[in-house]
DSSP file (Angstrom, degrees, kcal/mol; ACC not computed):
  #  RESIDUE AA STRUCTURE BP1 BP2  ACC     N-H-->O    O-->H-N    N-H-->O    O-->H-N    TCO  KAPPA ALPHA  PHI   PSI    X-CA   Y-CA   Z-CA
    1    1 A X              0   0    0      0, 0.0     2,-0.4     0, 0.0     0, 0.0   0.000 360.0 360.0 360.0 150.1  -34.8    2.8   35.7
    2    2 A X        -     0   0    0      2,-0.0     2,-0.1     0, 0.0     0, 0.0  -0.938 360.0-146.1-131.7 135.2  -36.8    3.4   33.2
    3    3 A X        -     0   0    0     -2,-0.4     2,-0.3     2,-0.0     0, 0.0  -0.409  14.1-176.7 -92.5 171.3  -40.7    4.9   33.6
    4    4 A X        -     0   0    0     -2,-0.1     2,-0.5     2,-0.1    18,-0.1  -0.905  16.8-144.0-166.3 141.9  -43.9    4.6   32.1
    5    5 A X        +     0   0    0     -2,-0.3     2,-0.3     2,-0.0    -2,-0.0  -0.965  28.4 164.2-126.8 122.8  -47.4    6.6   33.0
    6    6 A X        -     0   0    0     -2,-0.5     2,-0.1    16,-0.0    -2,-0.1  -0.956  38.2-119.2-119.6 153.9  -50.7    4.4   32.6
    7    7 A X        +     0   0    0     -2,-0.3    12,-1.8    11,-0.0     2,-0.4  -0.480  38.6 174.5 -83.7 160.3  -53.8    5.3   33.9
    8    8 A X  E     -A   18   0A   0     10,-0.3     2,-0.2    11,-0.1    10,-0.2  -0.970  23.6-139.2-157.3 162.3  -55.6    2.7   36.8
    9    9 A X  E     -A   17   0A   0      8,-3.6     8,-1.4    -2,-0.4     2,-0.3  -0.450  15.4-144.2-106.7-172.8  -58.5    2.6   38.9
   10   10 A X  E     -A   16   0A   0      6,-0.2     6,-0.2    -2,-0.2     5,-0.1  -0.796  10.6-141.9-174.8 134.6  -58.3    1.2   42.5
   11   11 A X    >   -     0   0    0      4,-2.9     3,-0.8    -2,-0.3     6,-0.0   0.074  40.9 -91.0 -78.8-174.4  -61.3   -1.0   44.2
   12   12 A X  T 3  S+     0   0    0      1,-0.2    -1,-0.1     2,-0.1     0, 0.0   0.318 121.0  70.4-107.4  23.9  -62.1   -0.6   47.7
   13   13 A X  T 3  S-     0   0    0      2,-0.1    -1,-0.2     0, 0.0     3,-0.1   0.249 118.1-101.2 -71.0  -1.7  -59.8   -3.2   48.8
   14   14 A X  S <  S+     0   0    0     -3,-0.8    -2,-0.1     1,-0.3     2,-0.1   0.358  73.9 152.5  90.7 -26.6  -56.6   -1.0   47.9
   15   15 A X        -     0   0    0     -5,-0.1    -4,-2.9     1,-0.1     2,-0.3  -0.411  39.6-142.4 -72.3 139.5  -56.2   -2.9   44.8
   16   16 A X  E     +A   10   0A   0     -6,-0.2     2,-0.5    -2,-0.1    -6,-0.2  -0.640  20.5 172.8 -95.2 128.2  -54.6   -1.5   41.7
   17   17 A X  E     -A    9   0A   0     -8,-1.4    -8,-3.6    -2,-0.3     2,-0.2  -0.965  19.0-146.9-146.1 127.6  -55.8   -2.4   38.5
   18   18 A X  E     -A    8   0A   0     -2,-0.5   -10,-0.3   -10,-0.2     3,-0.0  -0.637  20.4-123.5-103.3 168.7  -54.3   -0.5   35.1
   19   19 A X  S    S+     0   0    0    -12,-1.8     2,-0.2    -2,-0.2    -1,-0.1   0.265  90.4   0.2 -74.3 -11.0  -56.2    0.2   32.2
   20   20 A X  S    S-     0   0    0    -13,-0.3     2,-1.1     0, 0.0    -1,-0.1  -0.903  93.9 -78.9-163.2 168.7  -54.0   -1.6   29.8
   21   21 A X        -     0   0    0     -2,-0.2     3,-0.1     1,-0.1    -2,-0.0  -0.534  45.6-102.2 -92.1 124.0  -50.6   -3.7   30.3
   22   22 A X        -     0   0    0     -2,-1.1     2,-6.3     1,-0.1    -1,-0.1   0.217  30.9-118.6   3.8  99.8  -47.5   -2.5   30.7
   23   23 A X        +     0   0    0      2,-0.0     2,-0.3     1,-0.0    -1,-0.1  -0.015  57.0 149.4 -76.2  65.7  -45.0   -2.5   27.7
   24   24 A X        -     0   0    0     -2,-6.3     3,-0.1    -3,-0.1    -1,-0.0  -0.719  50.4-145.2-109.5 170.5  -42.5   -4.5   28.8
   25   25 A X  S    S+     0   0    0     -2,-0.3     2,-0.2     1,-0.2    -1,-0.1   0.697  80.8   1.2 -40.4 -61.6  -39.7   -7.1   27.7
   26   26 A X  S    S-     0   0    0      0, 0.0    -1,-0.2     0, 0.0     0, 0.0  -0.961  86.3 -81.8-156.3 145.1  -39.5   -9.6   30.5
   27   27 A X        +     0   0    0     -2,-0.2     2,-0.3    -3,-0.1    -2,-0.1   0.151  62.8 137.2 -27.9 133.7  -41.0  -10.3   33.7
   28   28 A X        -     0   0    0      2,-0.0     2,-0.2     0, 0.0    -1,-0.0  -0.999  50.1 -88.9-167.3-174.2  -39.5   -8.2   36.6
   29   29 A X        -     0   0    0     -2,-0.3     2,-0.3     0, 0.0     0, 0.0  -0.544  39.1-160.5 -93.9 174.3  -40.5   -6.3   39.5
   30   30 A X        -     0   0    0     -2,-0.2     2,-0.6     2,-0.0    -2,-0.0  -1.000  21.4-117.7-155.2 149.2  -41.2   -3.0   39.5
   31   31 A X        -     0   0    0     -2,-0.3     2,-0.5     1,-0.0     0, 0.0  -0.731  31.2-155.7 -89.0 135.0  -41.6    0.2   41.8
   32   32 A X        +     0   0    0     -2,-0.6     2,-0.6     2,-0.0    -1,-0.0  -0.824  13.7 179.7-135.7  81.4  -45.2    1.6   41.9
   33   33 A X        -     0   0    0     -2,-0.5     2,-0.6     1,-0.0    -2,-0.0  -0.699  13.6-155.7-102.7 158.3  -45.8    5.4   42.7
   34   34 A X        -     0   0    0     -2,-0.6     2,-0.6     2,-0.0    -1,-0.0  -0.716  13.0-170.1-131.8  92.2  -49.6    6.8   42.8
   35   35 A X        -     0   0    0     -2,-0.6     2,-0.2     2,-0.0    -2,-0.0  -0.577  13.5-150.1-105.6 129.6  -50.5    9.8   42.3
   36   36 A X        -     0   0    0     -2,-0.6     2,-1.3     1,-0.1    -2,-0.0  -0.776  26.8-114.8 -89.5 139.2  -54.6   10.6   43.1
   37   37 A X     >  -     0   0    0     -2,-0.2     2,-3.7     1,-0.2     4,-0.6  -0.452  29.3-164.0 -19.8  48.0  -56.4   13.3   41.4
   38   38 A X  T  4 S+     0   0    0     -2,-1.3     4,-0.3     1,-0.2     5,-0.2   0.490  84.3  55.4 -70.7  18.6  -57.0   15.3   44.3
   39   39 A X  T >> S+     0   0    0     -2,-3.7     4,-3.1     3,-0.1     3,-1.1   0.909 107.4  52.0 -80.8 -69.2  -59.8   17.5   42.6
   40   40 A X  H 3> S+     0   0    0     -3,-0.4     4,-1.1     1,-0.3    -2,-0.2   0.757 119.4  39.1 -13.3 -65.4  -61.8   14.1   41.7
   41   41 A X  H 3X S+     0   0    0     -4,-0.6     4,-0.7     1,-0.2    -1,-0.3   0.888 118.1  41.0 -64.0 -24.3  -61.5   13.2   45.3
   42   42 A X  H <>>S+     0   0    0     -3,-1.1     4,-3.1    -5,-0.3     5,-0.5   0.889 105.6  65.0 -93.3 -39.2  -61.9   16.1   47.1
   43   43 A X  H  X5S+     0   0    0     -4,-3.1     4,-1.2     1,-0.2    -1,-0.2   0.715  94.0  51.6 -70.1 -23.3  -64.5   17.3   45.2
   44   44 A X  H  X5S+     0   0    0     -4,-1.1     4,-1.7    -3,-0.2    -1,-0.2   0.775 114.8  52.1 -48.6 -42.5  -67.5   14.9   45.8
   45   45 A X  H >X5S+     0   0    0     -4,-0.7     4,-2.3     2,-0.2     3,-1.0   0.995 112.9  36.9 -67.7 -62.0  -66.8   15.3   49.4
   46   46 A X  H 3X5S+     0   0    0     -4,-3.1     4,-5.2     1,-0.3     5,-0.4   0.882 113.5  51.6 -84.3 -18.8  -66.8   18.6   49.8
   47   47 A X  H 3X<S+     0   0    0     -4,-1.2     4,-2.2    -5,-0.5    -1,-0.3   0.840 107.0  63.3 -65.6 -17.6  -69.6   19.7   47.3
   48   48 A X  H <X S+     0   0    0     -4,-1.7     4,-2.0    -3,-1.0    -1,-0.2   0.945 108.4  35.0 -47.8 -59.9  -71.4   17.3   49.1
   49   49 A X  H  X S+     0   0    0     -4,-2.3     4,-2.0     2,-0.2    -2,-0.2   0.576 114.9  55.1 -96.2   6.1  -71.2   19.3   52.4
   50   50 A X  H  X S+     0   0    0     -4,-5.2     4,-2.5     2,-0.2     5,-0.3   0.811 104.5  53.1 -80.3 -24.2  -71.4   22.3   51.0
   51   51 A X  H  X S+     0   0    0     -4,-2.2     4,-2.3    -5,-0.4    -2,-0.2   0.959 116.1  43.4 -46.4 -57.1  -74.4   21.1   49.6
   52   52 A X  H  X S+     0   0    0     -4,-2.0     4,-1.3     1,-0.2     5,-0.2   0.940 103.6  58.8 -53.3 -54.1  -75.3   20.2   53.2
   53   53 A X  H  X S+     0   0    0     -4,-2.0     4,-3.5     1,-0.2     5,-0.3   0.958 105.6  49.7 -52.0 -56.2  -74.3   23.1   54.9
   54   54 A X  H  X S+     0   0    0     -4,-2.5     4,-3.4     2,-0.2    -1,-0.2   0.899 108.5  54.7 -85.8 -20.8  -76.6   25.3   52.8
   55   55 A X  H >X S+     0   0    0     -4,-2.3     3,-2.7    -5,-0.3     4,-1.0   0.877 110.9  47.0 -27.6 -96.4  -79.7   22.9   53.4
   56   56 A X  H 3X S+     0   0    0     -4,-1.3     4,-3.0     1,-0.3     5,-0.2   0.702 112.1  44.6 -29.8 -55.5  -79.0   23.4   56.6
   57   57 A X  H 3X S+     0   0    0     -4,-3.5     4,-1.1     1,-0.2    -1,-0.3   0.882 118.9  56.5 -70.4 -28.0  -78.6   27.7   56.5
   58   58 A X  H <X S+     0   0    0     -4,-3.4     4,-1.2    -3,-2.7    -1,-0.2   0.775 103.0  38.6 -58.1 -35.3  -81.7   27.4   54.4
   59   59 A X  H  X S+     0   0    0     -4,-1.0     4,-1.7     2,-0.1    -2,-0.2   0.572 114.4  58.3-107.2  13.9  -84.1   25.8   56.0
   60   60 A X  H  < S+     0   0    0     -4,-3.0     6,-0.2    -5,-0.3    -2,-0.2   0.696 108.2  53.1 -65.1 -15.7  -82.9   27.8   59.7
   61   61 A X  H ><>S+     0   0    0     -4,-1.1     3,-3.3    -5,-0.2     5,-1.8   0.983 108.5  46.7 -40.6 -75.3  -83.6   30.9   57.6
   62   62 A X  H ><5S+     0   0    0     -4,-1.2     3,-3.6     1,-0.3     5,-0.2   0.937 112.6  47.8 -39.7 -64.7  -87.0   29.5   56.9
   63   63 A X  T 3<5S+     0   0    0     -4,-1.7    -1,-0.3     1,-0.3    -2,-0.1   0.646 110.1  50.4 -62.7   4.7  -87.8   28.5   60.7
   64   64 A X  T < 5S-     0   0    0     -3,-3.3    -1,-0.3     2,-0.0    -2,-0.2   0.090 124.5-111.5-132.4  16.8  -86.7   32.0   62.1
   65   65 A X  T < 5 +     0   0    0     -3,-3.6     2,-4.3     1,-0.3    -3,-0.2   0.640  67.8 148.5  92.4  -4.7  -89.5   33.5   58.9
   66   66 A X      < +     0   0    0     -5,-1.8     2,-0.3    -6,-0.2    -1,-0.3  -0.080  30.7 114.8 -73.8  62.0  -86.5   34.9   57.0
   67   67 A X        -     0   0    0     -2,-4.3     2,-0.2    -5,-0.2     0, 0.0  -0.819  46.3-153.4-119.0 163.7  -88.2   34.4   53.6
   68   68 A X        -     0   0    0     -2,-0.3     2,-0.2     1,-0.0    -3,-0.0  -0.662  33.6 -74.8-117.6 178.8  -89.3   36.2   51.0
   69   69 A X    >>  -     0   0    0     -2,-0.2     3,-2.3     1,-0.1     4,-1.3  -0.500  27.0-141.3 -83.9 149.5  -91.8   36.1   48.1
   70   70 A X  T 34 S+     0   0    0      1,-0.3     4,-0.3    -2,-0.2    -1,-0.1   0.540 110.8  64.7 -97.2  26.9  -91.0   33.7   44.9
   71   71 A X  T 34 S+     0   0    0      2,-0.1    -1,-0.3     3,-0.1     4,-0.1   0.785  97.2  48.0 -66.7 -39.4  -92.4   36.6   43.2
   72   72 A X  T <4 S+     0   0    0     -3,-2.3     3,-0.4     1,-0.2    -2,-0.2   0.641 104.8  69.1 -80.3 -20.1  -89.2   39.1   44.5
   73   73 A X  S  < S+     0   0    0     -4,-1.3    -1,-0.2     1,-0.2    -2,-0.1   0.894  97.2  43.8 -70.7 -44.0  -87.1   35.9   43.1
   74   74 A X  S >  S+     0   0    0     -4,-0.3     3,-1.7     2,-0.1     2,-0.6   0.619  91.2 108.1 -84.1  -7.4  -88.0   36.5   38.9
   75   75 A X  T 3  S+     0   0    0     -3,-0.4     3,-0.1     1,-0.2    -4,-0.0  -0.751  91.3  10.0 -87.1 113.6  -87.4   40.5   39.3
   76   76 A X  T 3  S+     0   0    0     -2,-0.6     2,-0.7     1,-0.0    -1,-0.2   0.195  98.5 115.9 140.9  10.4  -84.4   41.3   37.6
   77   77 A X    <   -     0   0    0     -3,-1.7     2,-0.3     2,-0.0    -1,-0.0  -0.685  55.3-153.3 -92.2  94.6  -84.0   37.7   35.9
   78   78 A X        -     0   0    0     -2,-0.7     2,-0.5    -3,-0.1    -3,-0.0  -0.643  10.9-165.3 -68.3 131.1  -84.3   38.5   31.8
   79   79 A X              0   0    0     -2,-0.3    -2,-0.0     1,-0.1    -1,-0.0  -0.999 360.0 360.0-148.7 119.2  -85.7   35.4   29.8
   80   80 A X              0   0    0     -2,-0.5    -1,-0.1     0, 0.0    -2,-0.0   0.367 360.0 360.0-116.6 360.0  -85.4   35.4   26.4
């Protein structure tokens, strides 16, 4: 067997679609492995709900009064 690495997307039918064609010779079939970024994916999702989650731990701070002033927020910030 002989390999070759191109990059592809895939829609959100499951279909595979490469970024340029394949350099081959003659028609044939071919064996197809697919390996996903898993940073790319993973990483919308979960910044998402860490994004969520601290909404959430923020504004129950806020309803149980745990705030401060956004005066105590600029001390200790240097701005040049």
């Amino acid at each position: 067997m002989k390999a070759q690495e191109v990059m592809g997307t895939v829609d959100k039918n499951g279909q595979l679609s490469l970024d340029k064609p394949l350099a081959v010779q003659k028609q044939s079939r071919v064996r197809v492995i697919v390996l996903f970024d898993e940073e790319e994916m993973d990483e919308d999702d979960e910044s998402k709900e860490a994004v969520l989650e601290s909404l959430r731990k923020s504004l129950g701070e806020a309803k149980a009064g745990k705030t401060r002033p956004i005066s105590e927020l600029w001390d200790g910030i240097d701005v040049e």
